[in-house]
Each structure stands twice: as C-alpha cells, then as structure tokens.
C-alpha positions in Angstrom: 0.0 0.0 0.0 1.2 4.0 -0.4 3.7 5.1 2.7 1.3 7.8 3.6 2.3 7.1 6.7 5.5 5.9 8.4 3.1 3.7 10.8 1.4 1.8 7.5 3.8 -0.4 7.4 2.1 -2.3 10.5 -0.8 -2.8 8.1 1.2 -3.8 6.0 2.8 -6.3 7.7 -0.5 -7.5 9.3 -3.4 -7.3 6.6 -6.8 -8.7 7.4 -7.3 -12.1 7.0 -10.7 -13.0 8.3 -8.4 -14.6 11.8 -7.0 -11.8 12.8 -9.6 -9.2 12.9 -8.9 -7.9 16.6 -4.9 -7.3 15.7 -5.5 -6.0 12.7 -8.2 -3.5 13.9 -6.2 -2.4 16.4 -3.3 -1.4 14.1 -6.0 0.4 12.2 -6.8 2.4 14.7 -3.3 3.7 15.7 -2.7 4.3 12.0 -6.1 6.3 12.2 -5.2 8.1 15.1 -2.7 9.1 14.0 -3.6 10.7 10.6 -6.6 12.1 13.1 -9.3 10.6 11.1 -10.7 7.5 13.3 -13.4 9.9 14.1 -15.4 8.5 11.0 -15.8 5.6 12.3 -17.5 6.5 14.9 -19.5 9.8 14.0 -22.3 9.6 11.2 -22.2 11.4 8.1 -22.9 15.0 8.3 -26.0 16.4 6.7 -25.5 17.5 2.9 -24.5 21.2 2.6 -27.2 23.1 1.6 -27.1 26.3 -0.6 -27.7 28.0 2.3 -25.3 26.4 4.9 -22.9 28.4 6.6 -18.8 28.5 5.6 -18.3 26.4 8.8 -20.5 23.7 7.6 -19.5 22.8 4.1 -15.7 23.1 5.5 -17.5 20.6 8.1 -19.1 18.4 5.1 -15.9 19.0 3.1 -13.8 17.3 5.7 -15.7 14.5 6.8 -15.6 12.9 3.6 -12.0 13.7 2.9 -11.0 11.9 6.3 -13.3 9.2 5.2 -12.0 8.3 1.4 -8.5 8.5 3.1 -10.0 5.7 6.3 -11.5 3.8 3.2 -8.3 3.4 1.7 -6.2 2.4 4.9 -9.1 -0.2 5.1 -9.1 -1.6 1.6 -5.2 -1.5 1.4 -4.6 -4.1 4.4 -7.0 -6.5 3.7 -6.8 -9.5 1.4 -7.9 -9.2 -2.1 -11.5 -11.4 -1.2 -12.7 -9.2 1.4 -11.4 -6.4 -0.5 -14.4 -7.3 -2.9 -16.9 -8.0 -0.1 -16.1 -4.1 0.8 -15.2 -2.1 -1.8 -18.8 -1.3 -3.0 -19.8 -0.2 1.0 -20.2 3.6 1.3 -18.1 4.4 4.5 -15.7 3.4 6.6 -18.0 3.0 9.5 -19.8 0.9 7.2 -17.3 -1.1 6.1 -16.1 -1.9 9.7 -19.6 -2.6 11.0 -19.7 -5.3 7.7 -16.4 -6.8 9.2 -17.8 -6.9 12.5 -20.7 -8.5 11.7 -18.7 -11.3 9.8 -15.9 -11.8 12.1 -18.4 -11.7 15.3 -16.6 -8.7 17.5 -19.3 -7.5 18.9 -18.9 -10.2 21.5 -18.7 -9.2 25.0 -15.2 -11.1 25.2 -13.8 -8.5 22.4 -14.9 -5.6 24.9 -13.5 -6.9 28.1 -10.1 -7.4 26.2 -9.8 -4.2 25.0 -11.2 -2.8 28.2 -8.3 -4.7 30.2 -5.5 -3.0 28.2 -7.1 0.4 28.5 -7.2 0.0 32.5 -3.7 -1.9 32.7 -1.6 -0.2 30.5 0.7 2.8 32.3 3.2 4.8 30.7 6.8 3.9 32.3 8.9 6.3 33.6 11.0 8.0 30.8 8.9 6.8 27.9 7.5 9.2 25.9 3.6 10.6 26.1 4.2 11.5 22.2 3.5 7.3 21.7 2.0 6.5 24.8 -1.3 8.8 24.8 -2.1 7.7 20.8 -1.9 4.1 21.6 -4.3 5.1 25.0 -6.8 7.1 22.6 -6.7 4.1 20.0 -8.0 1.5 22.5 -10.4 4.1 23.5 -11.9 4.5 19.7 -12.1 0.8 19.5 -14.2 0.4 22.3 -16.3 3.1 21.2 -16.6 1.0 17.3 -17.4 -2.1 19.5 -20.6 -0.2 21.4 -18.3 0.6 24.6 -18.0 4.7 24.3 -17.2 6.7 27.5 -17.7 10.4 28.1 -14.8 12.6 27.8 -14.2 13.4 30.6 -13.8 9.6 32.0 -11.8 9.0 29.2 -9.2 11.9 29.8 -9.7 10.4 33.6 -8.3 7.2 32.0 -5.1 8.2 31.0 -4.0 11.2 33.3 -4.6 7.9 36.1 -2.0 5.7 34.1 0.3 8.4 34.1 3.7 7.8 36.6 4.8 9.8 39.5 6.3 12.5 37.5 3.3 14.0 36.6 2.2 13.9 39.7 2.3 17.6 39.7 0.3 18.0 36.8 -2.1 15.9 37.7 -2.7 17.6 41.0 -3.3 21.2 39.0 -5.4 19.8 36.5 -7.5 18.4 39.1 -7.7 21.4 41.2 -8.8 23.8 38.0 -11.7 21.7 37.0 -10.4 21.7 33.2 -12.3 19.8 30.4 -10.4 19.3 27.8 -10.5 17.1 24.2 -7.9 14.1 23.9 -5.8 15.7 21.5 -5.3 19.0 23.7 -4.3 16.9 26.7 -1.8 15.6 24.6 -0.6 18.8 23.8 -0.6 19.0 27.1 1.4 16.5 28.4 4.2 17.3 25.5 4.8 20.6 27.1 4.4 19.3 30.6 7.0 16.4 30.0 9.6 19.0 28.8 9.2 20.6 32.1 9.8 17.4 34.1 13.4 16.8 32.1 14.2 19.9 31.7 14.1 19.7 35.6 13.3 23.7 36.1 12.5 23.0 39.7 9.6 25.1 39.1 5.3 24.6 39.8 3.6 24.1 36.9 0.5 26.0 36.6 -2.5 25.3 34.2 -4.3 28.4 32.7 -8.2 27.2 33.1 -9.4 29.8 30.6 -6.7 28.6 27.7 -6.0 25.3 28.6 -2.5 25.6 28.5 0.4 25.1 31.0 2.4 27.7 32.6 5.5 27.7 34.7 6.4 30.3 37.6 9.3 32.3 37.8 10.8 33.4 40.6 9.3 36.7 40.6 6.0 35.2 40.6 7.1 32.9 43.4 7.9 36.0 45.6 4.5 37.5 45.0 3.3 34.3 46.0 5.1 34.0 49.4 2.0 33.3 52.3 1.9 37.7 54.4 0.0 35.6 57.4 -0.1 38.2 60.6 2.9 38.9 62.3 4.3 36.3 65.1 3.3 37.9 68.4 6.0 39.4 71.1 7.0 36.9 73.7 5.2 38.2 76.8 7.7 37.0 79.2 9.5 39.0 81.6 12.1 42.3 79.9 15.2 40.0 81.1 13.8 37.5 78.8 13.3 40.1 76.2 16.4 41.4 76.3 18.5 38.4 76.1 17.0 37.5 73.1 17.2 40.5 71.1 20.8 40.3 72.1 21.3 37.0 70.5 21.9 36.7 66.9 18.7 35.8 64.8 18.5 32.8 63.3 17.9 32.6 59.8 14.7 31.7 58.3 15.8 29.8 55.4 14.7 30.1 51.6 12.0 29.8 49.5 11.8 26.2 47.9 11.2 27.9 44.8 12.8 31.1 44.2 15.9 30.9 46.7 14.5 34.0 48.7 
C-alpha cells in the first residue's frame, strides 16, 4: 500500500485475513489516530450542505468525507484481495467496519473486556515518551467506542491522566484542582509541554491556565509574590530580662523559598 504514513507499514505487515480481525483493527486504529481521522468511524455522516449552509458547515461536510476516502483506503489496502471485494462497494468506513464486525463476530462481550483490560492496565513507564504513549491510550479508547463501549470525555481523559507515573504527579494535582475539560488531543498537547518541564528539571510549579488550557511555569518573581503575608508572630510576653536576652542573640535565619531561593 502507499507510505502515507510511516506507521502503515504495520498494516502492511499485518493485513486482514478473516483470523486476525482484533490485531488487525487495532493497528487500524493507531494508524487512524494518527492521521486524526478515526473519528469516522464513529460519528455519522454529516447532513448535505445546503445552498444556504454556513462556511463552517461545508468546510465541516468538506472534511468528513475527505478523512473518510482516506479511512477507506487504509481499510481496503490491508485486507486481502476477497474481502477487499466483499467491501469495496460499502459507502463508508464505518460501514465497512460494522460489515467486518458482523462477519468476524466482534461485537462479543469477550472482544470488549479485552480491549477494556489494556485500557485499564496499560501505564506509561517512567522515561517513555507521552508523544506514543497517549495515541496508543486514545486508539483502544476509539475501538471500544466502534465495538458499542463509548465513554464520556471526561472519563476517558480520567483514564489516562490515572496511568500516568509519579512524575506528573504535579500535573495531575493542577489539572485536578482547576476543573479543566479538555478534548484528547489538547491533553496531549498537554502532556508534550508538561514532559519537557519534568526533564528539563526547572525545579519550578507548573501551573494550568483554566481559561486557555495551557500550562504555565512560575518564575521566581512570581514565586515572591506568592510567598504566604500571614499576621505577624506575636512578642513573647515574658519577663524584659527574657526580652532582652534574646534581642541580644543573633537571629536565626529563616531559610529560603523552595522555589525562588529568597
């Protein structure tokens, strides 16, 4: 098949032969993924653009139906040449993995529970990239939706920010605390920018901005600003000697901010 993408040559290497529909899927969808199209086989077709329809919806329209020749083609390229035939003539790619389903039987409950276990098994190691990691997380999450599993966004971001390692603790802990709701792909973006952070090792908070769901790092002049101006310790009210001998005495020192060195 064409190298449109580096990651086709796992289709390649693993076309569908009518045994090996779960494997093969599976690669489909991280090829998918990646090309950010897998969304067609889960979303129905959008309405035909009227005369009338607004720029956003015939760049909507437009779109849907690119992704979905280019899905088509990943489809029919890793399959043999007889269920090639058996598909070529479907309209969709959501039609022409339902077709599959149906004739490989992976709508079984078994099929689910599998691809459920990976999902709530697989963490990301310590070191390993979240460039690969989070793609392969969001691929078993598309094939659960295709196999009448789907999950709200929010449980589905809750999914992987739990697989995530102690290093991102941090992160997890600010996203948390601002209430964010964010799509798959921007937590990604996410997690790029916050992993650069972590080995850069800027010794710095990392801060999420709620409004742009971004992350943000403070400085040490923000850290200053940030120091706690409680109320003042109150005088010892022991005896004058007392006083005096300790204003005599050398203060101690009060030690620096963990994050600025103040």
């Amino acid at each position: 098949m064409p190298n449109l993408n580096p990651l086709s040559r796992i289709l390649d290497d693993n076309k569908l032969n009518g045994q090996n529909f779960i494997d093969w899927k599976r690669n489909l969808l991280i090829v998918l993924t990646a090309e950010k199209i897998a969304y067609v086989l889960t979303k129905d077709e959008p309405k035909l653009a009227l005369s009338d329809a607004t720029e956003e919806e015939n760049v909507s329209y437009d779109k849907w139906h690119e992704d979905d020749e280019l899905a088509k083609c990943y489809i029919l390229a890793s399959m043999t040449n007889m269920l090639q035939k058996q598909c070529e003539n479907l309209v969709n790619a959501k039609d022409m993995i339902t077709s599959l389903q149906e004739m490989f039987g992976e709508h079984s409950k078994s099929a689910r529970q599998q691809i459920m276990k990976l999902l709530m098994t697989t963490k990301l190691v310590e070191g390993a990239s979240v460039r690969d990691y989070v793609p392969n997380m969001m691929s078993y999450i598309y094939e659960l939706e295709s196999l009448g599993a789907g999950m709200d966004d929010k449980t589905k971001v809750g999914v992987i920010l739990a697989s995530l390692p102690e290093s991102f603790n941090q992160f997890v802990l600010n996203y948390n605390m601002n209430k964010m709701d964010v799509t798959l792909p921007e937590l990604l973006n996410m997690l790029q920018s916050a992993e650069e952070l972590i080995k850069n090792e800027k010794g710095f908070p990392m801060m999420l901005d709620r409004e742009k769901s971004s992350l943000m790092v403070m400085d040490k002049s923000t850290c200053s600003e940030l120091k706690p101006k409680g109320k003042k310790f109150k005088k010892n009210k022991g005896s004058q000697s007392s006083r005096d001998d300790i204003s005599g005495k050398e203060k101690k020192d009060k030690g620096n901010c963990f994050h600025c060195g103040k």
